[in-house]
C-alpha positions as CSV (number, residue, x, y, z in Angstrom):
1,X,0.0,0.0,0.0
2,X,1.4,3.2,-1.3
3,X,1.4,6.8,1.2
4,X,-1.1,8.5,-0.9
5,X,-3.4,5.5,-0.3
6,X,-2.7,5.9,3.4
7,X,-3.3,8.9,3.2
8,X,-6.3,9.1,1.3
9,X,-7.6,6.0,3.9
10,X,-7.1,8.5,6.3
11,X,-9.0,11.4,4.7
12,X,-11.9,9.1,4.5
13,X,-12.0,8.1,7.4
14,X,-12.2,11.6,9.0
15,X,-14.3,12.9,6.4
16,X,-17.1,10.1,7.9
17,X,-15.9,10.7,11.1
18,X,-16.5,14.6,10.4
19,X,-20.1,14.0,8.9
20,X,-20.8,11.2,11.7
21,X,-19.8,14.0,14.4
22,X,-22.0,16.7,12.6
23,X,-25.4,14.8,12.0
24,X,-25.3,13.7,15.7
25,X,-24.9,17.6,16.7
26,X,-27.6,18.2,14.3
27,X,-29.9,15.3,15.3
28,X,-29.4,16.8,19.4
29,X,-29.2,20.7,19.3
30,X,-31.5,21.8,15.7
31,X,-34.7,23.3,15.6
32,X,-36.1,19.9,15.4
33,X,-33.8,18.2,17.3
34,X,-34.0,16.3,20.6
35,X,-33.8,18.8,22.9
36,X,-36.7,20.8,21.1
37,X,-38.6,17.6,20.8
38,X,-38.6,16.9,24.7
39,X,-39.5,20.8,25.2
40,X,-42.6,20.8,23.3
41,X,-43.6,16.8,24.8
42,X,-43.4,19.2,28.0
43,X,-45.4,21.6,26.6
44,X,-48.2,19.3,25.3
45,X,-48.4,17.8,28.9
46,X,-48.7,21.1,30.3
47,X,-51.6,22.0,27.9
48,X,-53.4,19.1,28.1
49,X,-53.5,19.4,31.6
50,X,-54.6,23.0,32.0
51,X,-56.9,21.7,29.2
52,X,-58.3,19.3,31.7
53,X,-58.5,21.5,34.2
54,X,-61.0,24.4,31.8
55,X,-63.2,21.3,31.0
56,X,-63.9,20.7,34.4
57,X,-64.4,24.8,35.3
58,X,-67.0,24.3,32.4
59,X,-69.0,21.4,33.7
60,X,-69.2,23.4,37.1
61,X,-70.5,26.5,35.1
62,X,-72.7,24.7,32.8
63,X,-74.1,22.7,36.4
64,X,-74.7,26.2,37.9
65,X,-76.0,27.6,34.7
66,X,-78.8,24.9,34.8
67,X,-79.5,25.2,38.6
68,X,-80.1,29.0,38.4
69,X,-82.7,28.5,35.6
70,X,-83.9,25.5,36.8
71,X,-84.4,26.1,40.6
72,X,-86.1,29.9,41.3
73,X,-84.8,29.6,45.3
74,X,-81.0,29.1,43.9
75,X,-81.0,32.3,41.9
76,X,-83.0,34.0,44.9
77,X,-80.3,32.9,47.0
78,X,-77.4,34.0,44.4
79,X,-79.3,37.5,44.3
80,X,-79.5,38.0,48.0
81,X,-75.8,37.0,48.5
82,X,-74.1,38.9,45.6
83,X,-76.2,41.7,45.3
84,X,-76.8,42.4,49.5
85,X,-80.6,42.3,49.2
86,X,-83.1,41.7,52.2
87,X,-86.0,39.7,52.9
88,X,-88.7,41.9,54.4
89,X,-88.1,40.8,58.1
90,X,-84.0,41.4,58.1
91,X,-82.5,44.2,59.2
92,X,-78.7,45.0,57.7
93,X,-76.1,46.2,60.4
94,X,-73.1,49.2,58.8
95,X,-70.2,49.1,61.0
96,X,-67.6,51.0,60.4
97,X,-63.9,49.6,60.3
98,X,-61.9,50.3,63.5
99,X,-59.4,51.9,61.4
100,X,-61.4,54.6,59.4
101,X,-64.1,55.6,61.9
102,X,-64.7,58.3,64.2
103,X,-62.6,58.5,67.5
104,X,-59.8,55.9,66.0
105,X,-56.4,56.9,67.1
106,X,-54.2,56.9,64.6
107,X,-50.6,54.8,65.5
108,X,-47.5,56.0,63.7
């Protein structure tokens, strides 16, 4: 075997080794590499759970939805606690905060 066959051998040989080295680089750190590909598998869990988590929000709103046109008591109920209004026989107490009424001493 002659030196420029050696040599050419050689120059083979790295030139794979070279190409071998540079499509595992690519196949790990490109935009559609490994790393990317495990990022967005993270991603896809994390929408698919908050994705779970809306669908059950609107069952519970869809529930309530048909309770307050369904059942006249539940939306006088929802009106009486939201809005602050009163039956005929209950009275509604205003106290004032400790900290902004009258006579309250003021610490510094």
């Amino acid at each position: 075997m002659s030196w420029k066959q050696v040599i050419k051998s050689w120059l083979l040989r790295g030139l794979a080794l070279l190409v071998l080295a540079w499509m595992t680089y690519d196949l790990i750190f490109s935009n559609h590499g490994y790393l990317v590909y495990r990022a967005e598998q993270q991603q896809v869990q994390d929408l698919q759970q908050q994705l779970k988590v809306l669908k059950q929000q609107r069952e519970t709103l869809a529930q309530n939805i048909l309770r307050l046109r369904n059942d006249p008591k539940a939306l006088e109920d929802l009106v009486h606690q939201n809005l602050g209004y009163l039956y005929p026989d209950e009275f509604m107490m205003i106290m004032p905060d400790k900290k902004t009424g009258k006579g309250a001493q003021k610490h510094e």
